[in-house]
Steps between C-alpha positions, in 0.01 A plus 500: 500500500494178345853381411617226276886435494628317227820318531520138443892450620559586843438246789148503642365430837700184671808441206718808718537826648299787357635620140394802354138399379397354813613790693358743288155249547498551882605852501179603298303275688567676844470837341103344435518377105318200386783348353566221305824309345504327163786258482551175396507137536852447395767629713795686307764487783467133598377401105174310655141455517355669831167532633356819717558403865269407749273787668784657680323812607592715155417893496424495140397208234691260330473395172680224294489488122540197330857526290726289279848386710793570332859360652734799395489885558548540118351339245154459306308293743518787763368806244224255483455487831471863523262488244283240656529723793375795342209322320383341797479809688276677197234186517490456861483902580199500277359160599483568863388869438242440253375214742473735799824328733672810497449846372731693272812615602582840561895474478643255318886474593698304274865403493703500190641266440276276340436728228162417388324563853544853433252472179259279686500823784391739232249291385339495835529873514330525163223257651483622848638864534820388737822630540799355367843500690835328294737339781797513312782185673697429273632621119265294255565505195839617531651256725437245192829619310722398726398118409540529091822358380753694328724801625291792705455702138354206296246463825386866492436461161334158484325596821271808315380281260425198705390684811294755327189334602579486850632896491166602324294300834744670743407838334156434483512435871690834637309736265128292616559538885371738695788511760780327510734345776843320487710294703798742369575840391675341184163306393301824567764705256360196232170540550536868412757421230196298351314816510320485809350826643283341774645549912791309601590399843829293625429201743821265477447134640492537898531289827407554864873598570427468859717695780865574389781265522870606617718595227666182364877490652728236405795429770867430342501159583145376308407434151378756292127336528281541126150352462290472154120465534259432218473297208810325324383512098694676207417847616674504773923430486598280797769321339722850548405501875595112491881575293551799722502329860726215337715823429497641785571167687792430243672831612439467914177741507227369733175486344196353479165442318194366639184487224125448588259434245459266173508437169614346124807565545563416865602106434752647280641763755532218710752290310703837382554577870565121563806542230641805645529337836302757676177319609703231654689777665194653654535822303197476308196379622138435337230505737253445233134726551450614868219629737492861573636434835764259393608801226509799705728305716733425218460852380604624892835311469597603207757787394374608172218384258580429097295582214642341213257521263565603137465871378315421195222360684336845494450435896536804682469442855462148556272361829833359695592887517251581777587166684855572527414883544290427803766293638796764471666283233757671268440397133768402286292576194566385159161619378568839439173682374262666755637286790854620457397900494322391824811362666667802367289776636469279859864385468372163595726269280782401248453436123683260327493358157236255337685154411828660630658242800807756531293811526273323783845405666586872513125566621605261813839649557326815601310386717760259669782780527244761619239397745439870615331508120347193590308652744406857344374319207286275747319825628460631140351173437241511778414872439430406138229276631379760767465749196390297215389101599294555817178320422268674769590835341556482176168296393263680676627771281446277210111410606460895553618599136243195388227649697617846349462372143 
């Protein structure tokens, strides 16, 4: 088949390690697709232009369109991004089409988020005869109420008038695919909420989880050892993980934090752990954004991995899951959602509560007092990867329910 995949976010080709979209891009390649990746020339994560790296040998094509920038996840300036996105895809399609570069796709895979893609898909089906399939990553619109002012009541109301718009693209795009795949049970469940009838399949964001560690066992003697990877903006609550270790040192408990990664509020983390005395101390460490290598050693002397990331966010398993998965890291979990049924049903980690210092403490004290737990919730950890984040199984099972569609 010919494939286009549609997602303008992820990194491509020489910005990191292989996210969903480029894996999904070499996986249909080797199965013998003509494939080709629309993205952009703006990168999302690092918030700046790119261009498409030199010939390095690619299975499939790269494509950039040209987008606005915009410097925040939220705000105007990136829906019209998304539109720019979506309208450059429509007039370059048919350009290069009409003018005999390429020939019509016959799948047309499309990631939603951005909303509009989805239409621009179903216009090329109307045009061309292709198949549609709706990537569903993340919650859009719904995700949007948790930013409108006012208690959570006043936002569900406010939010079905001023995200009607956005519901009524959603919709459009889960009733207008032909199949439909999503990076979590819960976004699937939308989709069908929406009214979808078309196939559904599960892939949730994956890694090469590589051959399995030793369970994680912490002598009496050490310090309870935490790391945080990923981006430090709003979303996510690292000033909790910050007041808890200051806790725990105030009361004699031996912990400590490393984080890996970048962001807004990073400058800001830096001065709150500079107050509480625990950066000086060595307790908390920033190591700012590191290689692959430099991060799975990090990850292999830690204890236990942290997702603090806020519950209203809609996310339901974020990407750090399969990275601290892989590495047989216990999650203390403030997420809840999909992630924390997973840790559940794999007993893989400890919840605590969002924006609750005390209730983290407690999450630590179990760990600390028990390291027997430690260690059974290290396995669960690293069979939850084995059964649901392994990247050479699950997304050849993804490219086969494509192919199927």
């Amino acid at each position: 088949m010919r494939v286009w995949i549609c997602n303008p976010f992820d990194d491509i080709p020489g910005e990191g390690p292989p996210l969903r979209y480029h894996t999904l891009c070499r996986v249909m390649a080797g199965a013998g697709h003509d494939v080709t990746w629309w993205s952009a020339d703006f990168s999302h994560r690092r918030k700046a232009r790119r261009m498409a790296p030199p010939k390095l040998g690619l299975p499939f094509a790269l494509r950039l369109l040209h987008v606005r920038a915009y410097p925040r996840n939220v705000g105007l300036a990136r829906f019209l991004s998304h539109r720019d996105y979506a309208r450059g895809l429509w007039k370059s399609a048919r350009a290069e089409i009409a003018a005999g570069r390429t020939a019509p796709p016959d799948c047309v895979f499309v990631s939603l988020p951005p909303l509009d893609t989805a239409g621009v898909a179903r216009r090329l089906r109307g045009e061309f005869g292709c198949r549609v399939v709706v990537d569903v990553m993340d919650a859009w619109p719904e995700t949007f109420e948790r930013i409108l002012p006012g208690p959570q009541r006043v936002r569900r109301a406010a939010g079905v008038a001023l995200l009607a718009p956005f519901r009524r693209a959603a919709r459009r795009a889960y009733r207008g695919a032909d199949a439909i795949t999503g990076a979590a049970q819960a976004y699937l469940d939308l989709a069908r909420s929406y009214g979808a009838t078309a196939p559904r399949h599960l892939c949730y964001h994956c890694m090469d989880i590589g051959p399995p560690p030793p369970p994680r066992a912490r002598q009496a003697d050490e310090p309870l050892r935490l790391v945080y990877i990923g981006s430090m903006e709003r979303a996510y609550d690292l000033e909790t993980l910050l007041l808890a270790v200051a806790d725990a040192r105030s009361e004699g408990m031996a912990v400590t934090l490393d984080l890996a990664g970048g962001g807004s509020m990073e400058a800001g983390l830096r001065n709150l752990g500079g107050a509480l005395g625990i950066t000086e101390a060595g307790q908390v460490r920033f190591h700012g954004p590191l290689d692959r290598p430099a991060l799975d050693a990090l990850l292999a002397r830690a204890h236990a991995g942290v997702v603090p990331m806020d519950p209203a966010s809609g996310v339901a398993v974020p990407y750090k899951a399969a990275d601290y998965a892989a590495a047989g890291l216990p999650m203390l979990s403030c997420l809840g959602n999909e992630l924390g049924t997973l840790l559940d049903e794999f007993e893989a980690g400890t919840p605590y509560a969002f924006r609750d210092p005390p209730s983290m403490l407690a999450a630590l004290r179990k760990y600390l007092a028990d390291t027997e737990l430690l260690s059974r919730h290290s396995s669960g950890a690293r069979a939850l990867a084995e059964a649901r984040f392994d990247r050479a199984r699950e997304y050849p099972k993804l490219a086969a329910f494509i192919e199927s569609t």
